[in-house]
C-alpha positions in Angstrom: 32.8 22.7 14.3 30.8 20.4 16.7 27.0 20.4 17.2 26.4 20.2 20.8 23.0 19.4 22.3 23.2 19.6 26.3 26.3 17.9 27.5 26.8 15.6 24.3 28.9 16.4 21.3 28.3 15.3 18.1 31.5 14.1 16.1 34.9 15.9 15.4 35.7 17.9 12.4 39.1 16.1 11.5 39.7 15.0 7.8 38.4 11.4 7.4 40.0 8.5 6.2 37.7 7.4 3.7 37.8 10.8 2.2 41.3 11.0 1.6 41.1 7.7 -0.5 38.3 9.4 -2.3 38.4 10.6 -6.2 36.3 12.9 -5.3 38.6 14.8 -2.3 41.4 14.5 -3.9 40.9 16.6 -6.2 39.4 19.2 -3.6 38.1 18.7 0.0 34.7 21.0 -0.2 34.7 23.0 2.8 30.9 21.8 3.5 30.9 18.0 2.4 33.2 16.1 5.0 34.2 18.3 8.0 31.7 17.4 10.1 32.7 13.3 10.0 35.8 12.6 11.7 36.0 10.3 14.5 34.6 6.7 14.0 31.0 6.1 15.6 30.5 5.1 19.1 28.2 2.5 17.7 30.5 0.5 15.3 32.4 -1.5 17.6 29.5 -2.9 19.1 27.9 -3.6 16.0 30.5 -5.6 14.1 31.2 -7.5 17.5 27.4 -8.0 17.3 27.3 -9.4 13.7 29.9 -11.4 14.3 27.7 -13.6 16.4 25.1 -12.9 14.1 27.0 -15.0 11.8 26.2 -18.2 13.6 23.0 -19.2 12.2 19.5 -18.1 11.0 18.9 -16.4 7.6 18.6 -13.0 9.4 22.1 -13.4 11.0 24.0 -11.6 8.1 21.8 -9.0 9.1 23.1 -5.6 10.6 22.7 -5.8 14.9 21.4 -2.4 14.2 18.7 -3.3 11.2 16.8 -7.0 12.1 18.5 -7.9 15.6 20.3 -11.6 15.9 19.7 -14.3 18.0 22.6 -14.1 20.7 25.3 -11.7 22.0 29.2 -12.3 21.9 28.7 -13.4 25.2 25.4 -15.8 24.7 27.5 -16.9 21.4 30.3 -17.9 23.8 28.6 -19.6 26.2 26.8 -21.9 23.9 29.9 -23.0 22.3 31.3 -23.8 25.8 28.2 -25.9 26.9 28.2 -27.4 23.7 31.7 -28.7 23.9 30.7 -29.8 27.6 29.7 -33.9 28.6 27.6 -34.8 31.3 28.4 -33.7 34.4 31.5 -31.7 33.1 32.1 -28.6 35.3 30.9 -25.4 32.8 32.7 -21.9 32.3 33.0 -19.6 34.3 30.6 -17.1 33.0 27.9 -19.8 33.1 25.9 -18.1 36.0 26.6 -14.2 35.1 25.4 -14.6 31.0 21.1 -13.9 30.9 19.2 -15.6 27.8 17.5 -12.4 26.8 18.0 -11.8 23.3 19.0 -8.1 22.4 16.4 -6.4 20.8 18.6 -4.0 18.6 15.7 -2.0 18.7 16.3 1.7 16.9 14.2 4.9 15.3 14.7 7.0 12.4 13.3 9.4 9.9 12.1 10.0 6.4 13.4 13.2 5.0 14.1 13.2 1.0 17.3 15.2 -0.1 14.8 17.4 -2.4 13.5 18.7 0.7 16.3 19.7 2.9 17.7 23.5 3.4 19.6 25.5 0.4 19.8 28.5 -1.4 19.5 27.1 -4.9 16.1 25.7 -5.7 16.2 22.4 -3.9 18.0 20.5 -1.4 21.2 19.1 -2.0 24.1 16.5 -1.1 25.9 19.5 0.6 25.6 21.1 3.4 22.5 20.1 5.0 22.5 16.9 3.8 25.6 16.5 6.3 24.1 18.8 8.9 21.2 16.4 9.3 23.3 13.7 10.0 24.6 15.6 12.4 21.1 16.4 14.0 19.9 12.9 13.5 23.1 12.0 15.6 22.0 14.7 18.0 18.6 12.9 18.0 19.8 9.4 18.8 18.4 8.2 15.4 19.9 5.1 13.7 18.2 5.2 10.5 18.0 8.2 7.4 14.9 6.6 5.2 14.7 8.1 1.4 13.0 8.4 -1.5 14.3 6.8 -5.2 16.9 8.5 -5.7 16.8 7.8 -9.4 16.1 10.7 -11.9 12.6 11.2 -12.2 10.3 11.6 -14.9 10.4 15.0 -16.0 6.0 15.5 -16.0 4.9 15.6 -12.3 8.8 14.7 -10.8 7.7 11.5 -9.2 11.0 9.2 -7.7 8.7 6.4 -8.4 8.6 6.4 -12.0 12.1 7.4 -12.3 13.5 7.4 -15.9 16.8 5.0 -14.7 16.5 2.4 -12.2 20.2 2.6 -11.8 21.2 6.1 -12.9 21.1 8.9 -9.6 18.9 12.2 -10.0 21.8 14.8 -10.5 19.4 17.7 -9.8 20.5 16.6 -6.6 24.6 17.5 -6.9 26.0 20.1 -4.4 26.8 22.8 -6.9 28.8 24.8 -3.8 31.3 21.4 -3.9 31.8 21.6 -7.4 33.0 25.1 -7.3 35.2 23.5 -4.6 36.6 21.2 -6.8 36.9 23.5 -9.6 34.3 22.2 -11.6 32.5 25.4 -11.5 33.5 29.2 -11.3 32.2 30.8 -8.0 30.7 33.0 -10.5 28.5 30.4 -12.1 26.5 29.5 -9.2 22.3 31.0 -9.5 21.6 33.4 -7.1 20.6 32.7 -4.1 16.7 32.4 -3.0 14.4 32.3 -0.1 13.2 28.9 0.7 10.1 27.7 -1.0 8.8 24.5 -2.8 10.9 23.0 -5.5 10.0 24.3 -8.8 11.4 21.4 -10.8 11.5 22.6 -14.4 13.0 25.8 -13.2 15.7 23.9 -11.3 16.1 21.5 -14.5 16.7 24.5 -16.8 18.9 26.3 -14.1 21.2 24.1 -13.3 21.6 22.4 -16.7 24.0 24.4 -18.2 26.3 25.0 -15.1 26.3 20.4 -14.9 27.3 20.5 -18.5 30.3 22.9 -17.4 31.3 20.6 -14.8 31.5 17.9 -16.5 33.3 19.3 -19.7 36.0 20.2 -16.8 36.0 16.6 -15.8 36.5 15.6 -18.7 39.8 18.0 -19.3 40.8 17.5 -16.1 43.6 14.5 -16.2 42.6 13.4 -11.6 38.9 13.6 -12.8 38.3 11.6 -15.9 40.9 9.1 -14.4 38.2 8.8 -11.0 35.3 9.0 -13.8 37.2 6.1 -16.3 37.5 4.1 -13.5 33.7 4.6 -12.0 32.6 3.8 -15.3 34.4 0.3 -15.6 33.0 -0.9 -12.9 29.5 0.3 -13.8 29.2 -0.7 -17.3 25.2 -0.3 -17.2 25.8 3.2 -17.4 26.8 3.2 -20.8 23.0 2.0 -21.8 21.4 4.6 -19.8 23.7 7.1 -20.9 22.7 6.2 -25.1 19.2 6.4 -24.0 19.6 9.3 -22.5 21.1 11.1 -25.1 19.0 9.5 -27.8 15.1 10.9 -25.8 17.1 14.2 -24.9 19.1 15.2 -28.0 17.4 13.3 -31.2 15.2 15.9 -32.5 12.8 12.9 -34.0 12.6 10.7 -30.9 12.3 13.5 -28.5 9.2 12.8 -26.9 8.5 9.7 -28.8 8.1 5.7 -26.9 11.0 3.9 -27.6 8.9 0.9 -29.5 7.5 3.8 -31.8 11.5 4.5 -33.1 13.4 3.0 -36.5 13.8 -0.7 -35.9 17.3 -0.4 -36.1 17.6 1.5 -32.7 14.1 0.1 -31.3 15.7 -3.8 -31.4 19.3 -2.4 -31.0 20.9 -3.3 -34.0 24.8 -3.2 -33.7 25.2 -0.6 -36.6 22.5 1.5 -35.6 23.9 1.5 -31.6 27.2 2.2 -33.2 26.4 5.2 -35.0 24.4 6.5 -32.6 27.4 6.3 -29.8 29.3 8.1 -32.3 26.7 10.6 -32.6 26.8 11.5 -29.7 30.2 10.9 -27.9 30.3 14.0 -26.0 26.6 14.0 -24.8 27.8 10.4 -23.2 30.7 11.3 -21.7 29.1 14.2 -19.8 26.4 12.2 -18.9 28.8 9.7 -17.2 30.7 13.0 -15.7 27.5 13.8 -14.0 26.7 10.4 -12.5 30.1 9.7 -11.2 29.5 12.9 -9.4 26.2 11.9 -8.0 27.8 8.8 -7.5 31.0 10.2 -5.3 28.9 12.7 -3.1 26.7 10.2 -2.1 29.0 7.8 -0.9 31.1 10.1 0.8 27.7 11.2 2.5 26.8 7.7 3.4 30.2 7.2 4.7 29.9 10.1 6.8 26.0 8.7 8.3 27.5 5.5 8.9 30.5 6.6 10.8 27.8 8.9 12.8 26.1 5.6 13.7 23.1 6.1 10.8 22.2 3.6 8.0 21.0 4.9 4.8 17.7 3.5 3.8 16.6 3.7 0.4 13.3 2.7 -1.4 13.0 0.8 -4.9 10.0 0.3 -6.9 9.5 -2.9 -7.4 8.5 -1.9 -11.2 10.5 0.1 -13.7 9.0 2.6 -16.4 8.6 1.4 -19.6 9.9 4.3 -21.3 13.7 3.8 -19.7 17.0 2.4 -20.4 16.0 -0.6 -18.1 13.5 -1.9 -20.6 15.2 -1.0 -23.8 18.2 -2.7 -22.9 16.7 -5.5 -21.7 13.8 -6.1 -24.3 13.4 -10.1 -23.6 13.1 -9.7 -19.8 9.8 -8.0 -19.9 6.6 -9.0 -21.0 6.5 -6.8 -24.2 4.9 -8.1 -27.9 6.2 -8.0 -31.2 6.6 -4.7 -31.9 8.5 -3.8 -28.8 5.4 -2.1 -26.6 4.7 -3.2 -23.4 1.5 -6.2 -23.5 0.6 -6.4 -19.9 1.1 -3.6 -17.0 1.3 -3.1 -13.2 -1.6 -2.0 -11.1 -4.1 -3.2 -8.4 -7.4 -4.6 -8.3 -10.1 -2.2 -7.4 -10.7 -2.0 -3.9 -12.6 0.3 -0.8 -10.1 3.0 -1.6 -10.4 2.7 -5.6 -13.7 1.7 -7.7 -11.7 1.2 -10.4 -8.0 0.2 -9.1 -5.3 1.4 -9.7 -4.0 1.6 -12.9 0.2 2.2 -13.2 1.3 1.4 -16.3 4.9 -0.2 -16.1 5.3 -3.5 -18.2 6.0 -6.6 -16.0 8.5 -8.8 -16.2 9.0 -12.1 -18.2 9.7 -14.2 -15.1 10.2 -17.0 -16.9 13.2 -15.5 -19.0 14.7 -13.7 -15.5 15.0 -17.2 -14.3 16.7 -18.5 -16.9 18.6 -15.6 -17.2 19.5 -16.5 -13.6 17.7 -13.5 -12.1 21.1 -11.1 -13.1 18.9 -7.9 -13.9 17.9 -8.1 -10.6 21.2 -9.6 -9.3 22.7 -5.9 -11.2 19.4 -3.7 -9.3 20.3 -5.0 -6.0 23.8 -4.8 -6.1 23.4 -0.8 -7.2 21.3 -0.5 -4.3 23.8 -2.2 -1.9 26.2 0.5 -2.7 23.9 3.3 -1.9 22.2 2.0 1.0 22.3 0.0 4.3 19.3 -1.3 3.4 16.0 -0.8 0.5 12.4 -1.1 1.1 10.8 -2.6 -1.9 7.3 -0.8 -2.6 4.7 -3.2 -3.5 6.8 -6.6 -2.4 3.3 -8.9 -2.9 4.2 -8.7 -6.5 7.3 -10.6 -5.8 4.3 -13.3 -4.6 1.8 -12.7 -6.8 1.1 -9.9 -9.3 -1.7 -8.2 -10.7 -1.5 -8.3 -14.7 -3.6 -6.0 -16.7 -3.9 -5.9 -20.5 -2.0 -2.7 -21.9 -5.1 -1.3 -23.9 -7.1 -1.2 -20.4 -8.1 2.2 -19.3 -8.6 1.2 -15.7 -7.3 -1.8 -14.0 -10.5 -3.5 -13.1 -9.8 -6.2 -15.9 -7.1 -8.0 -15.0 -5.8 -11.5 -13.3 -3.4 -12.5 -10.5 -0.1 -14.3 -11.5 2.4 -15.9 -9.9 5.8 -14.0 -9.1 8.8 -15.9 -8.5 8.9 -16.4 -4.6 11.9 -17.6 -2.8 13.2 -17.9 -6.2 14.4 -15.0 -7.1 15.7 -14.5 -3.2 17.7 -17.3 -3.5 19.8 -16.2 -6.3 20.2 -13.3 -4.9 21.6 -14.6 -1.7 23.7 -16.8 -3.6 24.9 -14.0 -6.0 25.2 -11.2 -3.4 25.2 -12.6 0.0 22.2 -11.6 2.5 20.4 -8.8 1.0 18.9 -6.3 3.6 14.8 -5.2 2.4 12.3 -4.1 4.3 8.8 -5.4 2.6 6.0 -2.8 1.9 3.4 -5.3 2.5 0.8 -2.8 3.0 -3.4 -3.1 0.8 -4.2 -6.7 0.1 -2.2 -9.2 1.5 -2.7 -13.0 1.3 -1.5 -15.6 3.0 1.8 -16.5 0.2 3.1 -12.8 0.5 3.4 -13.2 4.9 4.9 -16.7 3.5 7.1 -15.1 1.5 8.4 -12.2 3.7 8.8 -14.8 6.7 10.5 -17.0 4.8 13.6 -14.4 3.7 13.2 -12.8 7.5 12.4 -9.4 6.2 10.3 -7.0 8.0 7.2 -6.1 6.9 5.4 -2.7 7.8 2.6 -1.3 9.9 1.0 2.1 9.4 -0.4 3.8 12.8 -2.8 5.9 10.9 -4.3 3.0 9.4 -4.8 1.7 13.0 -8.2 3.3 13.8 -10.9 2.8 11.8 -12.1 -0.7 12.5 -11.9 -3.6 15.2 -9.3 -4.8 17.6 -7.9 -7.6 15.6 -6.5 -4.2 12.8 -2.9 -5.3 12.1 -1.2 -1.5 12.6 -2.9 -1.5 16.3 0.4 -1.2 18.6 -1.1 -4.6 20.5 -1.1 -6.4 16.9 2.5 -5.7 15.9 5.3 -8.0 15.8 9.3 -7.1 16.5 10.1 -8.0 12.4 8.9 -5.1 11.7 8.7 -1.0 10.8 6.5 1.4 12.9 5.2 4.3 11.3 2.9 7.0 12.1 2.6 7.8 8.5 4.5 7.6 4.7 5.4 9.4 2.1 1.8 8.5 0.6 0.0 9.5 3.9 -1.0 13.0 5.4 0.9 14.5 8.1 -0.4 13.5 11.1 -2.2 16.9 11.9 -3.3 17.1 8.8 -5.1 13.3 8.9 -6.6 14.6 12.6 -7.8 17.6 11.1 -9.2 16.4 7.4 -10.0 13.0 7.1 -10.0 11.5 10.6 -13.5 10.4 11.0 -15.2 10.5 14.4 -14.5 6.6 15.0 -10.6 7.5 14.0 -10.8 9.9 16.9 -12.4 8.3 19.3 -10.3 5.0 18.7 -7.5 7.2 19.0 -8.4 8.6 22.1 -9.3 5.7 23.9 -6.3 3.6 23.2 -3.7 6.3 23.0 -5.8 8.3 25.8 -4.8 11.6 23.2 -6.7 14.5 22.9 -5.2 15.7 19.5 -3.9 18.5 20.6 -0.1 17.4 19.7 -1.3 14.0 17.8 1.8 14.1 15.6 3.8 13.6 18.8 1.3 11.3 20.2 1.7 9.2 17.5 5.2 9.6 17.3 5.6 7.8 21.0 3.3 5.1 19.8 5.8 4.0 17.2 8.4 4.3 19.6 6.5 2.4 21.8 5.6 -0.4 19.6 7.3 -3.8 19.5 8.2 -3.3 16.3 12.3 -3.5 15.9 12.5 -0.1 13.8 9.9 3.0 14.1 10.5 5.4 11.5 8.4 8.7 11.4 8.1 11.3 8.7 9.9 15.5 9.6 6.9 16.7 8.6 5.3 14.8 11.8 8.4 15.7 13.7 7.7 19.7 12.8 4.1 19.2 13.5 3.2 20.0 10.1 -0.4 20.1 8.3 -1.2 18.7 4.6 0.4 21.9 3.3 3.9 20.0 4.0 2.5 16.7 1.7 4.8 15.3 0.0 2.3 12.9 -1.9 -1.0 12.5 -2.7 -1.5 9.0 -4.3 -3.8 9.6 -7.7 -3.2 13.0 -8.1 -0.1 13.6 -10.7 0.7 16.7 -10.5 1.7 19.0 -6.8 3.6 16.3 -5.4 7.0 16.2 -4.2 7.6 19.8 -3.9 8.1 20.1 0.5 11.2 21.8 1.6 11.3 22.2 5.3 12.7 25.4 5.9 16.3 27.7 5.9 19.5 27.7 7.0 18.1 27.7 10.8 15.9 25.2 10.9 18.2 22.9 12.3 18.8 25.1 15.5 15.1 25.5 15.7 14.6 21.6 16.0 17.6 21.2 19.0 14.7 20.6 21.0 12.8 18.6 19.3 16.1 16.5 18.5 16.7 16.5 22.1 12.7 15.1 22.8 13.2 12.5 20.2 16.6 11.5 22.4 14.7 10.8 25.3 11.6 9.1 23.9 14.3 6.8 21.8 16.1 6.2 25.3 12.8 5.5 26.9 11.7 3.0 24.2 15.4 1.3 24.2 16.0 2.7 20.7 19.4 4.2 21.7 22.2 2.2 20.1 24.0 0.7 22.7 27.4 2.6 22.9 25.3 5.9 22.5 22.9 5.1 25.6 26.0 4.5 27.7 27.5 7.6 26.3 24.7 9.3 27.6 24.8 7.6 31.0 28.5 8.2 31.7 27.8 12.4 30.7 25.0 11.9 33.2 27.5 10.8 35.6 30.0 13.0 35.3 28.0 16.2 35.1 26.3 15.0 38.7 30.5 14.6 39.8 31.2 17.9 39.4 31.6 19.6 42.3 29.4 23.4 42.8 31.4 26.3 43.9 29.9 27.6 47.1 28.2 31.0 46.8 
């Protein structure tokens, strides 16, 4: 089928190429996962002509044309060689006279929506269905950009993506179960029954759907197409076999259940070779499922993310910058964090205090051993990076100052008032990651306290940086998120993940000076601030303006999804049924406009729209 919002269509429902190459399809096409991605995006063309003459200088230039922008058109690039090549008084092309000097902005909008919180019947959002259907609406939309969450498992106390238990590993909670049946990795008769939309209930999600995963991936296993796909996933991913062990050893080892990996038997806590060996023995099965489940997660993602780039929409994911202590990162990788003797963690992440916190915040996650990353050559993070490469266009990296400088607290501290500012590693660590892995597309949460070596920094590796619109009000004209203070580098949002909704902000904790700011800049009356502020980011100079669904739905606080300092209630938003996405046509088709009036159209989709435009006003009208 084709979603059609006035006179333009989204894309065709023909079998795609990539999917026929796929493990993953071969083995079945799910009826849900790929029809909706057939024909290539109008926007590709253009954008690999326009990274092609990105490639001719600056740092940003391996940049996507639809990400950071470059610094000349095919034509401009063309031109310059020509005058270039020219002496003196030399006659010049013949284009000289019809090519302008503006540079293209590559301006473009999207939205932050996490999988958890997307339509289905099961429990929680999925990569099925409506994870495909809001491509299609984002399309619809004339986004360019689907922001996530981590999409690593999370900790299993208060669900938080940010303190996943894997840095690597995918959260399989998150597996289309109706695809699995399609691939015969589950029995139509397996699947939970189905239920009205409401919040995700994670530990009832975890204990449904664990037994009908282990199912599936038993039939992987059996099945001769599968394990082959699987085998050769987990070659080429060889980190998995770490996180699978530690998996299996905190899940399924009645003594360590529960228990920090530097409390365990030395043998397994310093990795001894016997002890690893025994262990992988132990539980041979439990690891092969485990892999099972992540080349899964693995496959329906990337067909996903095939399907949003071919619809002209890059994936963009987020990454910690610190890992949990208690993971299969840490163990693993004992010497490249700043851990004592025994194993446990002697310094952790947090923030000084500040106006928001008396005390800091306080977060717990060891920090690394910079020292032995660099002489390591930086390849843990070389390995981080490249995972995220294949999962994303492009990562925002929460809390990027610590790449500058990092605040170091003493593990017995109960708050993180007591603690001392280090040095990170700078352009170091940037550098062997370009060298390792080519231009690495971030975006820099540079958002609390930022000095002078963290603008340095993000300058210096042309990343853009961020600007928050509800932080914009509250004190004098020279406040960085005010529209008239930001820069093109950069992302426009009305709010995070960590923020209200904007109703909910105008309705709680908007002071009277936050209004009245608001109002005499934006000249808004708050009756439709999300919207309001919606237009402001699409307004803004800044390259990209993301906004939240929640904003987009004109939501209040009751849609959340996080309340920074409060663990537990987080997370849960879903944003409706099976309808919702013919409910938001118009609000798709309002967000088309506003992206058309702020030049956030891609290019080939603006001219799509122009040429619809100019045939529906050719069609002749019957007479009456």
């Amino acid at each position: 089928m084709s979603l059609k919002h006035g006179n333009r269509a989204a894309w065709d429902c023909s079998m795609p190429q990539w999917a026929l190459k796929s493990t993953w399809f071969a083995l079945a096409a799910p009826r849900l996962s790929i029809a909706r991605c057939g024909a290539a995006s109008r926007t590709q063309p253009l954008l690999q002509a326009q990274r092609r003459a990105c490639s001719r200088g600056a740092h940003m230039a391996a940049q996507s044309g639809a990400s950071m922008g470059c610094d000349e058109t095919p034509a401009q690039a063309r031109l310059m060689d020509d005058y270039r090549g020219k002496a003196v008084g030399e006659a010049l092309g013949k284009e000289y006279d019809s090519v302008t000097a503006g540079k293209p902005k590559h301006r473009r909008a999207g939205v932050i929506l996490h999988p958890t919180s997307l339509p289905g019947p099961y429990g929680i959002g999925e990569i099925g269905e409506h994870a495909y259907a809001f491509v299609e609406w984002l399309q619809s939309a004339g986004m360019q950009a689907w922001q996530v969450l981590p999409l690593v498992p999370p900790e299993e106390a208060f669900w938080s993506p940010y303190t996943g238990l894997d840095a690597l590993c995918g959260n399989t909670l998150l597996i289309a179960l109706d695809a699995l049946v399609d691939a015969g990795f589950l029995d139509k008769a397996d699947l939970p029954p189905k239920r009205p939309i409401a919040d995700v209930d994670f530990p009832h999600v975890l204990e449904e759907r664990s037994p009908l995963l282990r199912k599936a991936a038993d039939r992987v296993r059996v099945s001769k197409a599968a394990r082959e796909g699987m085998e050769r996933w987990r070659a080429a991913h060889s980190w998995v076999e770490d996180s699978a062990l530690f998996y299996c050893l905190t899940h399924y080892d009645a003594d360590l259940e529960g228990v920090a990996w530097w409390e365990w038997p030395e043998p397994l806590r310093f990795r001894e070779a016997d002890a690893l060996a025994k262990a992988r023995a132990a539980y041979h099965d439990d690891i092969e499922r485990f892999i099972a489940l992540q080349w899964i997660f693995d496959d329906q993602w990337k067909a996903l993310k095939a399907c949003a780039n071919e619809a002209g929409i890059q994936l963009v994911g987020d990454m910690p910058i610190y890992v949990g202590g208690q993971s299969a990162d840490v163990w693993a990788h004992q010497r490249l964090f700043e851990l004592g003797p025994d194993g446990a963690p002697q310094f952790v992440s947090g923030v000084p205090p500040d106006a928001f916190s008396e005390t800091g915040q306080l977060w717990g996650s060891p920090l690394y051993e910079w020292r032995a990353q660099k002489a390591d050559g930086y390849k843990w993070w070389v390995q981080r990076i490249s995972r995220s490469l294949e999962l994303y266009d492009e990562t925002r990296i929460d809390h990027f100052r610590g790449f500058a400088g990092y605040w170091a607290v003493g593990a017995k501290e109960e708050t993180a008032m007591n603690g001392v500012w280090k040095k990170g590693p700078a352009g170091d660590l940037f550098q062997a990651l370009e060298q390792a892995l080519g231009h690495v597309p971030i975006i820099a949460e540079d958002l609390g306290v930022i000095t002078p070596d963290v603008v340095a920094l993000r300058e210096a590796i042309g990343a853009p940086g961020m600007v928050v619109l509800q932080f914009a009000w509250g004190s004098d004209a020279d406040n960085v998120h005010l529209p008239h203070n930001h820069y093109e580098n950069s992302v426009c949002y009305p709010g995070t993940h960590d923020n209200e909704t904007a109703v909910g902000w105008w309705r709680g904790s908007a002071g009277r000076q936050d209004r009245g700011a608001l109002a005499d800049y934006l000249g808004s009356d708050g009756s439709d601030v999300a919207w309001d502020l919606i237009r402001a980011s699409f307004a803004s100079v800044s390259r990209t303006a993301i906004v939240m669904m929640q904003d987009i739905m004109r939501l209040d606080n009751s849609a959340r999804m996080n309340l920074p300092g409060q663990a537990g209630g987080n997370w849960a938003w879903r944003m409706g049924g099976p309808k919702v996405w013919e409910r938001l046509a118009p609000e798709a088709d309002a967000l088309r406009a506003m992206a058309e009036t702020y030049g956030r159209l891609a290019p080939r989709a603006a001219a799509a729209d122009e040429e619809a435009e100019e045939l529906e006003g050719a069609i002749p009208v019957a007479a009456e």
